[in-house]
C-alpha positions as CSV (number, residue, x, y, z in Angstrom):
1,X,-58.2,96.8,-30.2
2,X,-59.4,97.3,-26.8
3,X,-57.7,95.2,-24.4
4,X,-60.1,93.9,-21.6
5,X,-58.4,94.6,-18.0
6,X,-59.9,92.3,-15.2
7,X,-60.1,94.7,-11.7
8,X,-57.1,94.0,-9.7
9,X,-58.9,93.5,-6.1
10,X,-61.8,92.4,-4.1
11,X,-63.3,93.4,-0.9
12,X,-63.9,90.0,0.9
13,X,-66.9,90.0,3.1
14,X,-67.3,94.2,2.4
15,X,-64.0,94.5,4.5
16,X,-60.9,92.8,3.7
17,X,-58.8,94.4,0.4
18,X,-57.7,91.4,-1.5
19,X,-55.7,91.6,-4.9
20,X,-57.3,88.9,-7.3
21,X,-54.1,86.9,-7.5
22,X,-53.3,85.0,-4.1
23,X,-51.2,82.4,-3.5
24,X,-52.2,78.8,-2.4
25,X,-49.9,77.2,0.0
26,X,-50.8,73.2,-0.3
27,X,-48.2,72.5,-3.1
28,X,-45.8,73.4,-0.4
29,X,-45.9,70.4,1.5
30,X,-46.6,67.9,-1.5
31,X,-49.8,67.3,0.3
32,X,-51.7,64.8,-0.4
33,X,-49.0,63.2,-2.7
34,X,-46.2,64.9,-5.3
35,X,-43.0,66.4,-4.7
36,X,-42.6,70.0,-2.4
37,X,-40.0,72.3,-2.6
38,X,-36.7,72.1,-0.1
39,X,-37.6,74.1,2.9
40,X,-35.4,77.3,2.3
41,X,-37.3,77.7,-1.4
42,X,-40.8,76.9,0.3
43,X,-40.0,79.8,2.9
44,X,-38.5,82.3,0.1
45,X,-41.9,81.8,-2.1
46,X,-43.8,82.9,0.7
47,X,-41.6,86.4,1.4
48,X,-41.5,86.8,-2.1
49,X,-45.2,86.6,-2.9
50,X,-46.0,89.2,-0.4
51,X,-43.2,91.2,-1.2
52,X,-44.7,91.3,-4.9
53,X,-47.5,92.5,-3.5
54,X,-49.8,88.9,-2.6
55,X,-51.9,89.7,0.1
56,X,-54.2,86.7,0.2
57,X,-53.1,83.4,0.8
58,X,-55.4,80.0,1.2
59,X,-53.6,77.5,3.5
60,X,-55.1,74.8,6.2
61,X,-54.0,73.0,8.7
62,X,-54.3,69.7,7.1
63,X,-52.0,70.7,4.9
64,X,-49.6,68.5,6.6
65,X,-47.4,65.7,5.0
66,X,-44.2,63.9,6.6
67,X,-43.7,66.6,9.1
68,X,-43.8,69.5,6.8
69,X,-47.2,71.7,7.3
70,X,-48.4,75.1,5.1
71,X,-49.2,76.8,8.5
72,X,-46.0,76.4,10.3
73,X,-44.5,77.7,7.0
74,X,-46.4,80.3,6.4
75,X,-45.9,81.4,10.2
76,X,-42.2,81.1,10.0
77,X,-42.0,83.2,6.8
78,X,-44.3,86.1,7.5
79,X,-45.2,86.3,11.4
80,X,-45.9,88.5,12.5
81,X,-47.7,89.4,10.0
82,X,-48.2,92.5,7.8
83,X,-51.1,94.1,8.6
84,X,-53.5,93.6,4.9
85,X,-52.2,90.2,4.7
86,X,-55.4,87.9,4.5
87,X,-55.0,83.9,5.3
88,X,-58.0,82.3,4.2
89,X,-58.0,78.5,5.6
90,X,-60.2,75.5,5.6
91,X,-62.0,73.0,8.1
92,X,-64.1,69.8,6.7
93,X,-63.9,65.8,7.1
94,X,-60.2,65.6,8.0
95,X,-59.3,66.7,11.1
96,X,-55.4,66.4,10.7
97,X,-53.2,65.6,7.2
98,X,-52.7,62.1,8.4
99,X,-56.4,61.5,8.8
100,X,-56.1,60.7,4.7
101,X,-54.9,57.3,5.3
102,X,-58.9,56.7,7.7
103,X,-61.7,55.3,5.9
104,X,-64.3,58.3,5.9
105,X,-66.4,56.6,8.5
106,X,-63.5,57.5,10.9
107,X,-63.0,60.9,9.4
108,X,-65.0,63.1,12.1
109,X,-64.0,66.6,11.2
110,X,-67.5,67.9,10.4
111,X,-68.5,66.7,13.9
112,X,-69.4,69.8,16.3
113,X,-66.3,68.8,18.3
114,X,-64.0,67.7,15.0
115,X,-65.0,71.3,13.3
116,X,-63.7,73.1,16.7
117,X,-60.3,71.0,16.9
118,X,-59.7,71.9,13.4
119,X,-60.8,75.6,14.0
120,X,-58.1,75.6,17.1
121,X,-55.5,74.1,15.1
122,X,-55.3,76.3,12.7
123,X,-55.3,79.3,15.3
124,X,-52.5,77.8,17.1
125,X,-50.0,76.9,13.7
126,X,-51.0,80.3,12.2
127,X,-50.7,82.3,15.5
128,X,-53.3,84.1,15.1
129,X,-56.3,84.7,17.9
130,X,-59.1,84.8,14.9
131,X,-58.8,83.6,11.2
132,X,-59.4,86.1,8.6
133,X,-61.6,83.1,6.3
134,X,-62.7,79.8,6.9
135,X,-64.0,77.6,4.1
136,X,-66.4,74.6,5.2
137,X,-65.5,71.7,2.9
138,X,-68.0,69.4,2.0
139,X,-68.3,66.5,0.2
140,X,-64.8,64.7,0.6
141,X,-64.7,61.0,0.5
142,X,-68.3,60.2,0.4
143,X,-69.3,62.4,2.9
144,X,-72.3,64.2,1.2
145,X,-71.8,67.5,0.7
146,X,-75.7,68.4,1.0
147,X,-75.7,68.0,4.5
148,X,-74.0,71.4,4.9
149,X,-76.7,73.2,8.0
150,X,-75.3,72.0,11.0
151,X,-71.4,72.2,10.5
152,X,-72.4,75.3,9.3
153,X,-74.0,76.5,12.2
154,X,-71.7,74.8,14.3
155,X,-68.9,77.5,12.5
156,X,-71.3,80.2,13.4
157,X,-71.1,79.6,17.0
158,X,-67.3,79.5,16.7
159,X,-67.5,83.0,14.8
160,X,-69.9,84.4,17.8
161,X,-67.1,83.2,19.8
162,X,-64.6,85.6,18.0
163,X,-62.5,82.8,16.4
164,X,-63.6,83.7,12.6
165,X,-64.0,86.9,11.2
166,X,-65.8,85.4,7.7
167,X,-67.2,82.1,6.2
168,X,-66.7,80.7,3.4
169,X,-68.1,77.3,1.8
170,X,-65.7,74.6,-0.8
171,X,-66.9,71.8,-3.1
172,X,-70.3,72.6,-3.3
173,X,-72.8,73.1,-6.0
174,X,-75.5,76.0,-6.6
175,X,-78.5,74.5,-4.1
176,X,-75.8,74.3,-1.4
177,X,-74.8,78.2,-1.9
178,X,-78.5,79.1,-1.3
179,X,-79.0,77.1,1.3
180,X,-75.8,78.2,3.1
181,X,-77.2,81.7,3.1
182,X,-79.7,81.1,4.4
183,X,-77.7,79.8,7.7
184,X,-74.7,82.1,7.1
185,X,-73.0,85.3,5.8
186,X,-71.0,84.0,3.2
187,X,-68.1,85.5,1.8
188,X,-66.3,83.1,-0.8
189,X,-67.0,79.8,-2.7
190,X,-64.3,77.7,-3.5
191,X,-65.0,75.3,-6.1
192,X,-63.0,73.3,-9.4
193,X,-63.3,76.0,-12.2
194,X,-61.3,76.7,-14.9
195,X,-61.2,77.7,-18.6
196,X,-61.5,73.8,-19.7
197,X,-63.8,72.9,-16.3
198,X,-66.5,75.0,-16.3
199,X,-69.5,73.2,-14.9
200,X,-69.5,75.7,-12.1
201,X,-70.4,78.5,-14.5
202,X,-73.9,79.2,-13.3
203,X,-72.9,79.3,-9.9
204,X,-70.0,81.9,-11.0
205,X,-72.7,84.1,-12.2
206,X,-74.7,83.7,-9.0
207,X,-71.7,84.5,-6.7
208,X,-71.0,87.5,-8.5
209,X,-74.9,88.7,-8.5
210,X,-74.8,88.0,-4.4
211,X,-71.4,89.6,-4.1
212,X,-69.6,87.0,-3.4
213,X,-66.1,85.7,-4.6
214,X,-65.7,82.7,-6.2
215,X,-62.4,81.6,-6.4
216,X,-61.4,78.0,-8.4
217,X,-59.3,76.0,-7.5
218,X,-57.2,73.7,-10.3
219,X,-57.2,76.9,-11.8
220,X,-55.2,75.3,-14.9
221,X,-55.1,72.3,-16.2
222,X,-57.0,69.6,-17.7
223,X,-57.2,71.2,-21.6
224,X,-58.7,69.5,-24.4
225,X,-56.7,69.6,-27.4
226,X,-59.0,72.3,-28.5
227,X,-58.6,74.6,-25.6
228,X,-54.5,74.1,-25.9
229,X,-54.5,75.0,-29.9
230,X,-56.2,78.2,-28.5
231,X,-54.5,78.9,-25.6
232,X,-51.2,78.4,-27.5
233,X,-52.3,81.4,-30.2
234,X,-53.5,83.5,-27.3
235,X,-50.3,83.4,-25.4
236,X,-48.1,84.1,-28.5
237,X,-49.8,86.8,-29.3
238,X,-49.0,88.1,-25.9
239,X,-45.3,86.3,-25.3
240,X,-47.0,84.4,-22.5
241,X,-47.3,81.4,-21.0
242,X,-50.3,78.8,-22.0
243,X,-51.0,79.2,-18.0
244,X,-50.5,82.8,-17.8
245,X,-53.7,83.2,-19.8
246,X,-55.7,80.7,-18.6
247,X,-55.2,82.5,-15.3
248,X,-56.3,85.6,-17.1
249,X,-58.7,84.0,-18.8
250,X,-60.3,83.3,-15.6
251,X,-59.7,87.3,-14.4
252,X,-61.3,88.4,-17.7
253,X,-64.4,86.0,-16.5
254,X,-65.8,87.4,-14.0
255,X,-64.7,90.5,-11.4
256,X,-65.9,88.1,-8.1
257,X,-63.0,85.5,-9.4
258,X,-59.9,85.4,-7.2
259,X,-57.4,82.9,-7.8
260,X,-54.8,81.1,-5.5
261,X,-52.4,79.8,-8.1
262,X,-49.9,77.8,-5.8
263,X,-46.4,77.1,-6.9
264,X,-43.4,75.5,-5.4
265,X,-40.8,77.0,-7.6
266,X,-40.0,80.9,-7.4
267,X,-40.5,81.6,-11.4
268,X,-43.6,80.2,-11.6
269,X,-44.4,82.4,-8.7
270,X,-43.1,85.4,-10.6
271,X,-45.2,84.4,-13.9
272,X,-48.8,83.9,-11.9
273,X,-48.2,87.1,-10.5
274,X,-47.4,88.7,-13.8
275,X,-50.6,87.2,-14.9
276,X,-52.5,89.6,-13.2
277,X,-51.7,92.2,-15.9
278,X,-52.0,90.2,-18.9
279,X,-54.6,92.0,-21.1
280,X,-56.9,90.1,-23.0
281,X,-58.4,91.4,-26.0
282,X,-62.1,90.9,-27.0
283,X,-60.4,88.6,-29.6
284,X,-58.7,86.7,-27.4
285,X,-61.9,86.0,-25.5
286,X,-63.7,85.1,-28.1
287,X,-61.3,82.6,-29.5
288,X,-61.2,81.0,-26.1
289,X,-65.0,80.6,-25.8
C-alpha cells in the first residue's frame, strides 16, 4: 500500500529552509503554569534538538516564569548560533511574563511603544541584532483580535528598521489573514489546530494556496473517544505512539504545516522528531477522517 510521506521542509517567507518539525520552547519554563524541566535537562533538549537536526524553534520573551525565561535558555544552549537555525518569536498584549497577573486593560503590549519594548526584548535575551520571525498575537484576554492594522503596521516600521526579517500573525481567524495581507508580507499563521481541533481547516487550505505556513499549536491533545480508538489502531499498526501520529497526521494534512511540538523531557524530544518519518498510509488517513 502506498505509504503517504509528508515533505520534510519549508521555505519560510521564500528564504529561510525550515524542516517541518521544530521545537517550541514555552514548556521549558512551565509558563503560564505546570511544571518545567531542571535547568541542566532544559539546556540538553535544546543541544539535542538541533543536534537531531531541529532547525526551527518558536520561543518569546514572555516566556518567562519565576526567573526562568525560553530566550535566556535558548541563548545559553545554542549562541552563537548555527547558521540555518531559525528562532521564530512572538510580540502581542503582554509585554513581559509577569504581565499575566494585569487585568487586560493594563496589558499595553500592542501599543506602538509596548509592541517596540517587546520587539527589543527579545533582541536583547536572544542576542541577536534582527529576529528571524515575529508573530503578532491577537486576541488574548479580551483584547479583540480584529483590530490587527495598526500593531501591524507599527511591526512594519520596526522591520524597515532592520529589526525583523519576516512577519507572522497568531490567534486569528480567516478575515484577519486577508486583511493582514493587505498591510503586510506574511509568512506564517499560528493558530489551535489539530487532528481533533480542526475549526481552522479552511484557513489551512488558504495558507497553503497563498504560500504560507501554518503551523498549530496544541498540536495534540484534546481527542474524543472516537479520535483515540483510531488513533490507537493507527499507531499499532506502525509501533508508534498515539502522539507520534497525530503529529503525522497533521504532516500528511497539508505540506504548508510546520509543527513546534515542545517537550521538557529528552524522549519525548526523540519521539516528535521521529514523527517526522512516520508514514501514513491512505488507510490510515482515511480511518482518521
Amino acid at each position: 500500500m502506498l505509504a503517504i510521506m509528508a515533505n520534510t521542509s519549508w521555505k519560510l517567507g521564500g528564504d529561510l529552509d525550515v524542516g517541518r518539525v521544530g521545537y517550541g520552547a514555552m514548556k521549558l519554563t512551565g509558563w503560564p503554569q505546570g511544571g518545567r524541566p531542571d535547568r541542566d535537562t532544559a539546556l540538553a533538549i535544546l543541544r539535542q534538538a538541533v543536534e537531531r537536526g531541529v532547525n526551527h524553534i518558536d520561543t518569546s520573551h514572555y516566556y518567562d516564569r519565576d526567573g526562568v525565561a525560553a530566550n535566556e535558555l535558548i541563548r545559553t544552549a545554542l549562541h552563537p548560533y548555527p547558521a540555518d537555525l531559525v528562532l521564530v518569536t512572538k510580540v502581542g498584549a503582554l509585554v513581559e511574563g509577569s504581565d499575566i497577573a494585569l487585568p487586560s486593560a493594563e496589558q499595553q503590549g500592542l501599543s506602538a511603544d509596548g509592541l517596540r519594548r517587546g520587539v527589543e526584548a527579545n533582541l536583547r535575551s536572544l542576542g541577536v541584532d534582527r529576529l528571524d520571525v515575529v508573530n503578532l498575537r491577537m486576541g488574548d484576554r479580551g483584547h479583540d483580535r480584529s483590530a490587527i492594522a495598526a500593531p501591524l503596521e507599527t511591526l512594519m516600521a520596526l522591520r524597515e528598521e532592520g529589526l525583523i526579517r519576516h512577519l507572522g500573525i497568531s490567534n486569528i481567524g480567516t478575515a484577519e489573514f486577508e486583511t493582514a495581507r493587505t498591510i503586510a508580507p506574511i509568512v506564517c499563521v499560528q493558530n489551535r489546530y489539530n487532528i481533533a481541533y480542526r475549526d481552522d481547516d479552511a484557513l489551512v487550505d488558504a495558507c497553503a494556496a497563498a504560500g504560507v505556513a501554518y503551523v498549530p499549536f496544541f498540536p495534540v491533545g484534546g481527542f474524543q473517544p472516537l479520535t483515540a480508538e483510531h488513533l490507537n489502531t493507527v499507531a499499532e499498526r506502525h509501533g508508534a505512539t498515539v502522539a507520534q501520529v497525530a503529529l503525522a497526521w497533521l504532516l500528511a494534512r497539508s505540506p504548508n504545516i510546520l509543527l513546534i511540538p515542545g517537550t521538557g523531557s529528552p524522549a519525548h524530544l526523540a519521539e516528535n522528531i521521529a514523527a517526522g518519518e512516520l508514514a501514513l498510509t491512505g488507510e490510515d488517513l482515511a480511518l482518521l477522517g
